[in-house]
C-alpha positions as CSV (number, residue, x, y, z in Angstrom):
1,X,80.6,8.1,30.2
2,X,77.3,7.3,32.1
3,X,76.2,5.7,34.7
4,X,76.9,1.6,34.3
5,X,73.1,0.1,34.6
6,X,72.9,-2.3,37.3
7,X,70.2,-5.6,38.1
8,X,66.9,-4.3,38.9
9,X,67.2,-0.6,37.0
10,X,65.3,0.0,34.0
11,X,66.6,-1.0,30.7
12,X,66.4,2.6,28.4
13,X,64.3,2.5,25.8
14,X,65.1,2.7,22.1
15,X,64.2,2.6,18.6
16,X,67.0,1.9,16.0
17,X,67.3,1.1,12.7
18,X,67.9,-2.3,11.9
19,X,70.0,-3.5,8.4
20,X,66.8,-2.7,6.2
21,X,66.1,0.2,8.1
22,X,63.4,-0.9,9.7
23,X,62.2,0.5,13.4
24,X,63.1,-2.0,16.4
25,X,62.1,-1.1,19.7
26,X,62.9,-2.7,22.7
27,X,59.4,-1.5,23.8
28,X,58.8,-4.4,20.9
29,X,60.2,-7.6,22.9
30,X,58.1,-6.3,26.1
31,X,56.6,-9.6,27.9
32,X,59.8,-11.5,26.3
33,X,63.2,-11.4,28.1
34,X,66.0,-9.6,25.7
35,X,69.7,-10.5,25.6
36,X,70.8,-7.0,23.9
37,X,74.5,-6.6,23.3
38,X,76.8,-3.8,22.0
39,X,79.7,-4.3,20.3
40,X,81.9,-2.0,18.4
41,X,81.6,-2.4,14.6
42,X,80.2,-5.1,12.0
43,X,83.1,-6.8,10.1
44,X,85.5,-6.8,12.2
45,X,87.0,-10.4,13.4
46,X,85.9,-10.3,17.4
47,X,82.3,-8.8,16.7
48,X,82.5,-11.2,13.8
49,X,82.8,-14.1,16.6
50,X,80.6,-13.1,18.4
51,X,77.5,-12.6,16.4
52,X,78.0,-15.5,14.7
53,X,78.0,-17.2,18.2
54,X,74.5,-15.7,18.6
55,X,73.3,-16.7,15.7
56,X,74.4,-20.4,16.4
57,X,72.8,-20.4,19.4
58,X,69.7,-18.3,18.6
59,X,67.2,-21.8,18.8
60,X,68.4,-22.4,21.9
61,X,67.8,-19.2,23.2
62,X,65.1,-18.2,21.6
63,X,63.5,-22.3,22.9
64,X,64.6,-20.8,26.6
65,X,62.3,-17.3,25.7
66,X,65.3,-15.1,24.8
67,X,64.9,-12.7,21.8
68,X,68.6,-11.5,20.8
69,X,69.5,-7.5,19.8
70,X,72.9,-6.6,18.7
71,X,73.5,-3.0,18.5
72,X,76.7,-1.0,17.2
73,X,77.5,2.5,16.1
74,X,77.1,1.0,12.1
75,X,74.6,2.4,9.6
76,X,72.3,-0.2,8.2
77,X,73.6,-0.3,5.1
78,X,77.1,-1.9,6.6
79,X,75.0,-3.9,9.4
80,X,73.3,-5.5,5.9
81,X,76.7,-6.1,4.6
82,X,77.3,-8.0,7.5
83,X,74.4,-9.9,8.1
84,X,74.6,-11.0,4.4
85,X,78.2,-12.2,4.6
86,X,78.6,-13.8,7.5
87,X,74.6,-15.1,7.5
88,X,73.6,-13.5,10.7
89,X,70.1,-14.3,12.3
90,X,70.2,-12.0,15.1
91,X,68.8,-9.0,14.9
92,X,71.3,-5.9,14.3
93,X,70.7,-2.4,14.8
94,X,72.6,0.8,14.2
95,X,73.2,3.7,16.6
96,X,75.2,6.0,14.8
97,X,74.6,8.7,17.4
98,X,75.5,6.7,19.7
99,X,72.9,8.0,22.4
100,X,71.9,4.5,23.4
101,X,75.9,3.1,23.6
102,X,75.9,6.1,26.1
103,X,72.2,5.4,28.2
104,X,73.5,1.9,28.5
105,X,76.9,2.8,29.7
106,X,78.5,0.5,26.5
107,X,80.5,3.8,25.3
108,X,83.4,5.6,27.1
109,X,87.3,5.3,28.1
110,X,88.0,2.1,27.8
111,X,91.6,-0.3,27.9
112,X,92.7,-1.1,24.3
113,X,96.5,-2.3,23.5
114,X,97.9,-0.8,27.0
115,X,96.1,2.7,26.1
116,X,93.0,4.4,27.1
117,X,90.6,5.1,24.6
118,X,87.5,6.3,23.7
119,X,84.8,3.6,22.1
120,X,82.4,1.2,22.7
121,X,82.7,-0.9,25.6
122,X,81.9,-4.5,24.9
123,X,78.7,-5.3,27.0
124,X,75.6,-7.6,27.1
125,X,72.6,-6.7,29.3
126,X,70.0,-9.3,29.5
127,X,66.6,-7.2,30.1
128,X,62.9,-9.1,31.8
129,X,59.9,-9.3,30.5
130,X,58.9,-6.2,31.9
131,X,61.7,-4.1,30.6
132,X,64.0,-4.2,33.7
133,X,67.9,-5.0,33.3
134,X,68.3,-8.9,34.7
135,X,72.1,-9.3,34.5
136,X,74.5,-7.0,33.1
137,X,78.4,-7.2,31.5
138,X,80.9,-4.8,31.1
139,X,84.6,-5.6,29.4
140,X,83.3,-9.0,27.7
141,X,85.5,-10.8,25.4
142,X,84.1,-11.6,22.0
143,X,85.2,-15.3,22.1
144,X,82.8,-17.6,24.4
145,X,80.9,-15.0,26.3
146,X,77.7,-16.6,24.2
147,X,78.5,-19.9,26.1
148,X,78.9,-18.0,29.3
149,X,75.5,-16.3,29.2
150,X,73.8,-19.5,28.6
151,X,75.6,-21.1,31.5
152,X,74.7,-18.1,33.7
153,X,71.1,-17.7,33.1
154,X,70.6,-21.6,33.0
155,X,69.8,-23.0,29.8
């Protein structure tokens, strides 16, 4: 597992595919602040939760200057699936590699039903206009993290 990112270090940069398999960058967002967030796999009932609490609270976020990135270890194809059936607005992308779960320190050992596994660690990193991690989470639950963020960063 890497290195956990910190306030103040520099967010790594990527370019995934998103569920049409289009490029986003986070280079893209630059001069906008970014809430990106990992989580483990579209269509499941906790990642389920939570996007769809980003994408009821995407106006308000997006009102405070937020753009919001989800990113798992799906294939667009699946993150399409997802979007279409649950009618997600945030924007998903796919890192089936799982090189950027790894530079964020979002994939590793991690506590699941009493046993240590390996998988992706349920984080949010909310990254400045200039590219630099704000505030990051490690070990988030999927139910009312959303409301917790917006309380933290004041909105």
């Amino acid at each position: 597992m890497s290195e956990r990112l910190q306030p103040g270090d520099t967010a790594p940069a990527f370019t995934l595919p998103d569920a049409d398999g289009k490029d986003v960058s986070l280079a893209d967002h630059r001069g906008r602040k970014v809430i990106v967030y990992f989580y483990p796999a579209a269509l499941t009932p906790g990642c389920t939760k939570q996007a769809c609490d980003f994408t009821d609270n995407l106006e308000l976020l997006a009102g405070a200057g937020y753009d919001v990135i989800g990113v798992s270890p799906d294939r667009p194809e699946k993150l399409a699936k997802f979007r279409e059936q649950e009618n997600l607005k945030v924007t998903l992308v796919g890192d089936p590699s799982k090189a950027v779960l790894e530079a964020y320190g979002a994939f590793g050992e991690k506590k699941m039903y009493g046993k240590t596994v390996t998988g992706v660690i349920r984080s949010t990193f909310v990254v400045d206009e200039q590219g630099r991690v704000e505030q990051s989470f490690y070990n988030v639950r999927a139910t009312g993290h959303v409301a917790k963020i917006i309380k933290d960063l004041g909105i």
